[in-house]
N, C-alpha and C positions, 0 to 999 in steps of 0.2 A: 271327359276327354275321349275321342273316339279314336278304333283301332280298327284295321282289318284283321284276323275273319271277321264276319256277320256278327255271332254271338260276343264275342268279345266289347264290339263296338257297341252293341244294346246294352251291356253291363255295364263296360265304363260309363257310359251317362248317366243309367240309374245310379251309381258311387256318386258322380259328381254332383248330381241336382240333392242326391240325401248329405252329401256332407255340411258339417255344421263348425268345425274349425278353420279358424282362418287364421292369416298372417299379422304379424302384430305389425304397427306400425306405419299401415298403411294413411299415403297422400295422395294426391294428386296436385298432377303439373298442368299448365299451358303449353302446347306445343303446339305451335302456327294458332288456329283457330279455334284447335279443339284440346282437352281434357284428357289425362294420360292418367290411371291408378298405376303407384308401382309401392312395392317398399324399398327402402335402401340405408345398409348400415354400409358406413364407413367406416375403415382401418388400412392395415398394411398392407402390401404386394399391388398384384392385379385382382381387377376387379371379378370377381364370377357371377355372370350374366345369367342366368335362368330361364329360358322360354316354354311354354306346356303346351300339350297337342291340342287337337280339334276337339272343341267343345268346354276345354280345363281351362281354368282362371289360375291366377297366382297360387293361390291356395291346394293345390295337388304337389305346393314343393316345402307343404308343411312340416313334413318330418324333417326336411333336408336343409331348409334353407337358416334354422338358427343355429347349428352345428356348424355350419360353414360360418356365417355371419358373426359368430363370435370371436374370431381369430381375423378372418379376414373381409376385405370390400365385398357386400355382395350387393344383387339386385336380383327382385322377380316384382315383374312388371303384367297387366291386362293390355293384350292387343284390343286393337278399335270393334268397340264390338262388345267387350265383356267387362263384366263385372262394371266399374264408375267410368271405364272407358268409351268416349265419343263412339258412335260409329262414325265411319266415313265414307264418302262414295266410288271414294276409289276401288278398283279391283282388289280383290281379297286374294293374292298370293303372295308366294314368297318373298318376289322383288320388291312388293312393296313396303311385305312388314321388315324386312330388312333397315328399309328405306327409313319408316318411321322407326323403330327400333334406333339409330344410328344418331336421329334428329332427337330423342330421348337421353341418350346418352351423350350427345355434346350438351344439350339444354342441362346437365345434372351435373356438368364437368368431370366426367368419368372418361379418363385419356385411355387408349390401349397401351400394350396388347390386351387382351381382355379373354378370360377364359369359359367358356362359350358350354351353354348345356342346355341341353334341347332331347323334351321327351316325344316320341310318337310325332304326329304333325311339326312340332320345334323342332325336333333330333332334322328333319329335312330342312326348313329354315335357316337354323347353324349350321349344316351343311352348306347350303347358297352364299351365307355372311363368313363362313372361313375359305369356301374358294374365291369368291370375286376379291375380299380381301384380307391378303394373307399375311399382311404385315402387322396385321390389325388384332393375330391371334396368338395368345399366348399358350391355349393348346384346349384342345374342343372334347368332349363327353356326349356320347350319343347312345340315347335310354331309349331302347327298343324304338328306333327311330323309322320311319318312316320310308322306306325303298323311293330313289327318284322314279323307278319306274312300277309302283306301288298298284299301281290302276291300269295298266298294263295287261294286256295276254287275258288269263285266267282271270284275276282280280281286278278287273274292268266291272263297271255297277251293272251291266244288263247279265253280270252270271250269277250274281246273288239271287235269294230266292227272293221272291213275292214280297212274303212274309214280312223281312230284314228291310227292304225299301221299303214298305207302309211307315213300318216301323220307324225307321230314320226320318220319315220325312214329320211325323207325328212329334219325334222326341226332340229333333237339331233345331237347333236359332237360325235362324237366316242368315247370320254371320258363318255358322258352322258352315252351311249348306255352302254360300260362296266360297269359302276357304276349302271343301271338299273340291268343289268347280274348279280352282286352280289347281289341283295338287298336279298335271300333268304337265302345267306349264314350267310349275315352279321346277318339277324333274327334270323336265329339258333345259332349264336355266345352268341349274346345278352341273350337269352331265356334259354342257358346251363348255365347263372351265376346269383350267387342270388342276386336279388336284392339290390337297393340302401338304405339303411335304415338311420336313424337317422339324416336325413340331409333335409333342405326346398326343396323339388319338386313343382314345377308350370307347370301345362299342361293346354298351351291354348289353345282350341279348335273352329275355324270356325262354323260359326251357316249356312253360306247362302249355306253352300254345301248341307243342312239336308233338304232342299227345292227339292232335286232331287228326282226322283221320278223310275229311271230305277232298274235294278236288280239291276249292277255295281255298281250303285250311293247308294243305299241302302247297300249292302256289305262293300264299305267302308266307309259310316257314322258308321255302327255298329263295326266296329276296331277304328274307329273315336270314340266313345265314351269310346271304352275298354280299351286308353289308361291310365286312370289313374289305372286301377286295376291294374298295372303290377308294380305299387309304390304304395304300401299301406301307409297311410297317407296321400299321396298328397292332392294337392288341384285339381280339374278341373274348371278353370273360359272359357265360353262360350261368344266369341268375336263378334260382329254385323262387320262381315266381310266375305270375300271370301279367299282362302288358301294363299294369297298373303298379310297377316298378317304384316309382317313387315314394308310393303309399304304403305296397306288403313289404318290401326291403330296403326300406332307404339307406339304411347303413352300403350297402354295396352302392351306392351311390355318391355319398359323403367318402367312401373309401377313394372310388375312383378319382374323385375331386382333388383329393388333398395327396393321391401318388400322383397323376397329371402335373399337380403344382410344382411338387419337387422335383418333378422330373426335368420340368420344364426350367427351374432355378438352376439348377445343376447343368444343364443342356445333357443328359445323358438320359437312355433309353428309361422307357418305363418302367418300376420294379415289379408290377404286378403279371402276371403269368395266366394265361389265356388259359380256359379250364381243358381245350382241344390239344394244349400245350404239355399239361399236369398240373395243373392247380391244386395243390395242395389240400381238401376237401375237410380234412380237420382241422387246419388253422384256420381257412376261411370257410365258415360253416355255410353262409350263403351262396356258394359258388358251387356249381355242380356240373359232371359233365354231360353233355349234352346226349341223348339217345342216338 
């Protein structure tokens, strides 16, 4: 799964091309024409959706997804493109994976509200699928997610080095590569609707990328931070981790999950406490405040 800065983005890939665990369970569906990999346990409440960044297949929500999956509905699915999933000709952004995402989810008979978690490239996707519809969400998690305007200013591909574009263009699928090609569209999709309101938002945020120290690495810690202004209320809790979130601490992940849930059962605010707030740092030992 790829991340900006540069380095981060050439690590994640090499994790995800070496990992060897996968998700148990998996099938495959029909939808319209083509072949959809997903797994899915069912049980009680709303269902939790799972989507991964650029480059990550289902399998990046391996820690995460049987902990959730045991108590309640879950889903983590292959966009078109990876893993057993068709590619397709369509353009490769947000609107569309939305689009199919939604056509997977009525084909599997998974009604809303539906609670929505999106790492890196996903964390913007569920971004786009909880503001166009918002009736549709029972409350969203967003794992070092992806800035709509991520590629923007500084973090635009002609400031990276040399090096890091050889590099990407060597390591990414051509799925990745198109889905890198929309991220600015999908930004501007996201950013024309108004926000998500009334509902638990959780933005986790990576602390060890705030350690970098170049322009790049500075531009996007600072949309790294601005994610929560774009959910007013939210919470932002700051993870003693690298953008690979799901993999080194899943548990702050399953955590946020299952306070979202209840928070959302309840209709009352979130219980958990943003590390900028006081996070508590010895009870939850994976939470940290930010530098």
């Amino acid at each position: 799964m790829i991340k900006l800065p540069v380095i981060g983005l050439i690590m994640a890939l090499l994790v995800m091309m070496s990992g060897c665990v996968t998700l148990p369970g998996a099938a495959t569906e029909k939808i319209g024409s083509r072949q959809v990999e997903y797994t899915l346990t069912r049980c009680e409440g709303p269902a939790v959706i799972f989507e991964s960044g650029l480059g990550g297949t289902m399998d990046w929500w391996v820690k995460v997804y049987p902990e959730i999956a045991a108590k309640h509905t879950a889903l983590a699915y292959n966009r078109a493109g990876y893993g057993k999933s068709d590619s397709v000709p369509a353009p490769r952004d947000g609107t569309q994976s939305v689009v199919e995402l939604r056509a997977l989810l009525a084909q599997l008979g998974l009604k809303p509200p539906y609670v929505l978690v999106g790492h890196s490239l996903g964390g913007l996707y569920m971004q786009l699928f909880a503001r166009r519809y918002p009736d549709e969400v029972a409350a969203l998690i967003l794992v070092d997610s992806t800035h709509p305007e991520q590629l923007k200013g500084l973090g635009a591909p002609g400031h990276w080095p040399a090096w890091a574009r050889l590099a990407l263009g060597v390591a990414a699928s051509d799925v990745a590569k198109s889905e890198l090609a929309g991220i600015d569209a999908t930004g501007k999709a996201v950013l024309s609707l108004p926000t998500l309101t009334g509902k638990p938002v959780i933005v986790l945020s990576a602390v060890h990328p705030l350690r970098e120290t170049s322009e790049l690495a500075a531009d996007a810690n600072l949309k790294r931070k601005d994610i929560a202004r774009l959910f007013p209320g939210s919470q932002q809790i700051w993870v003693d981790s690298g953008h690979a979130i799901p993999l080194e601490k899943p548990e702050a992940v399953i955590s946020a999950i299952r306070e979202a849930m209840r928070a959302g059962a309840s209709t009352s605010n979130v219980h958990l406490q943003s590390s900028a707030s006081g996070t508590d740092k010895a009870a939850v030992p994976y939470f940290v405040m930010p530098p």
